[in-house]
C-alpha positions, 0 to 999 in steps of 0.5 A: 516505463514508470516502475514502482516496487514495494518492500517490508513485507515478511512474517509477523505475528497477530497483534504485530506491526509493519510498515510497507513502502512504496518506492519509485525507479528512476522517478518522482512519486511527487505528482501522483496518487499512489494506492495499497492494495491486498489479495489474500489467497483465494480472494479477489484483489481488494482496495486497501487505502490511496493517498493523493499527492496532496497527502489527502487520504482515502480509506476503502477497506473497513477491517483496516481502518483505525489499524492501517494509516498510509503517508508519504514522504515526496523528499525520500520519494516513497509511500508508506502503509504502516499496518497495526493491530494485525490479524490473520485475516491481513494475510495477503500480497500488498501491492502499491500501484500509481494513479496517472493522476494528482488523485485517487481515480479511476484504475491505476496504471502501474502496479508494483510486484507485491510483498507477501504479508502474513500474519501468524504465530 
């Protein structure tokens, strides 16, 4: 069973920046699409950005986007989501999740445990 597990989370304050990753147990990210996504408290679970395995990008959260940028590196076998400009509103657990697939398609079918991200003074 593939297992993906996310790291960086933590306090910050609005304005500050984070940068979460995306790693792999025991496989090879190199051949799939990985996405971020969000839920805030309260709030349905919500498409962040996806990356292929080609490193083409996909932006599916307006207030993200100019703010967040989400890369990969197949050599250190991990995804990043570098989030800038943060504000309260991104407060929430991110979780990556992989795509059986070269693209970002369809749902995905493995989801890490999430890293809490909140956004305060």
């Amino acid at each position: 069973q593939l297992k993906i597990v996310e790291s960086g989370g933590g306090l910050v304050q609005p304005g500050g920046s984070l940068r979460l990753s995306c790693a792999a147990v025991r496989f090879s990210l190199e051949y799939y699409a990985i996405g971020w996504f969000r839920q805030a408290p309260g709030k349905e679970r919500e498409g962040v950005q996806c990356i292929s395995s080609e490193g083409e990008s996909t932006n599916y959260a307006d207030s993200v986007k100019g703010r967040f940028t989400v890369s990969r590196d197949n050599a250190k076998n991990t995804v990043y989501l570098q989030m800038n400009s943060l504000k309260p509103e991104d407060t929430a657990v991110y979780y990556c999740a992989l795509y059986s697939d070269l693209e970002c398609w369809g749902t995905p079918s493995t989801w890490g445990p999430g890293t809490q991200i909140t956004v305060s003074s």
